[in-house]
C-alpha positions, 0 to 999 in steps of 0.5 A, a space after each residue: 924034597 931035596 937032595 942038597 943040605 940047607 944051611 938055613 938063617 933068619 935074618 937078626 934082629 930088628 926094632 920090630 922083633 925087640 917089640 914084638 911086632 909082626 913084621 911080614 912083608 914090611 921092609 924094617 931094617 936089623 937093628 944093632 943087636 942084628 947087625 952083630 947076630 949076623 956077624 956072628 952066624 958067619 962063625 957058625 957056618 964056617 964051622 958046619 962046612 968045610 969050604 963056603 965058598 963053593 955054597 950057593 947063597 940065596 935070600 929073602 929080598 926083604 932088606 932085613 934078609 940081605 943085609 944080614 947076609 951081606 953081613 955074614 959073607 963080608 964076615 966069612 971073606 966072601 963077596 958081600 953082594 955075591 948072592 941070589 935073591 928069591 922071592 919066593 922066600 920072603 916072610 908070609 904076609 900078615 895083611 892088615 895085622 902087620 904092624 901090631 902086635 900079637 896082644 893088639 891083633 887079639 884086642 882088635 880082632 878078637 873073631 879073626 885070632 880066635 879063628 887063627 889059634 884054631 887053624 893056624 896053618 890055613 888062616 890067612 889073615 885079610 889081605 894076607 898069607 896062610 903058612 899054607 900059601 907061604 909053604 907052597 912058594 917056598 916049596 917051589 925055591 927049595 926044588 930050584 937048589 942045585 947045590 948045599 945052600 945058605 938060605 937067610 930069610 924069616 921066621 915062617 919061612 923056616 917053619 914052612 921048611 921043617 914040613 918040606 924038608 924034614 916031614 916035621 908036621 904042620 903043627 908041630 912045626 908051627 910050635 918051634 921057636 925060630 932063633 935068630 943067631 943059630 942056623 937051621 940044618 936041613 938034610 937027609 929029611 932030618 933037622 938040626 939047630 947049630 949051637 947057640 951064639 952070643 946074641 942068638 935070640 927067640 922071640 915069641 912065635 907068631 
């Protein structure tokens, strides 16, 4: 899908992870394991490039993103702000399940999770995304890359991704536990995780 490696983050943590939460679009801040993940990450990328300065950097506009990525250029002596942000990489909607968690949209909407464990990639919940919906913009941001890129967005989004870049298929790619605190390289259609960092955490997938 592209030429160029992507170096890919997902944001830190926040309250809402550390309680299970889907957070989809809803604009929840890094919490203070968060804030540390993303000061650790700077150390990791400066150990996978030789030279970060001449990456691009793109995020997701999603507080939780920026702020992890203004943490992490501050950390690796760059220019907190110097970045771009695509919206095309914000996390999936969940619609109306944002909010709960995966226990609560069980109880609450039984039929609709049922149908979603079924045919996880094309659900969409009411009022929300499919990864199929989220796949088909970030595909869009991915061939706008000129260059090697930073890319700090979400769960979803690196899971879309692993299909884009990597020819990982749907379901499998879905199966994957996205780490906060670890990069995500994507290159030559083949992935890999960085090693994990002293805060890296996987909460269960969503």
């Amino acid at each position: 899908m592209t030429p160029h490696t992507i170096y890919f983050v997902r944001h830190g943590e926040t309250d809402w992870n550390a309680a299970g939460r889907l957070q989809g679009q809803r604009d929840i801040p890094l919490n203070a394991v968060g804030e540390r993940q993303a000061a650790d990450i700077a150390g990791v990328l400066k150990g996978l490039t030789a030279d970060v300065a001449a990456l691009d950097y793109v995020a997701s506009p999603l507080a939780r993103a920026c702020r992890t990525m203004e943490i992490a250029r501050a950390a690796m002596g760059l220019a907190a702000k110097d970045y771009r942000v695509d919206a095309r990489v914000k996390e999936m909607s969940f619609g109306i399940w944002e909010g709960h968690t995966l226990k609560e949209v069980r109880e609450r909407w039984p039929a609709d999770f049922a149908a979603r464990e079924k045919a996880k990639w094309p659900y969409a919940p009411q009022a929300g995304e499919s990864y199929a919906d989220l796949a088909e913009r970030a595909c869009e941001a991915v061939g706008a890359l000129r260059r090697d890129t930073v890319m700090v967005a979400h769960g979803g989004v690196a899971r879309v991704l692993l299909t884009i870049c990597a020819d990982v298929a749907p379901q499998e790619a879905l199966r994957w536990p996205v780490w906060q605190g670890r990069v995500l390289v994507l290159r030559d259609r083949a992935f890999a995780w960085s090693p994990l960092t002293p805060e890296s955490a996987a909460p269960p997938p969503g």
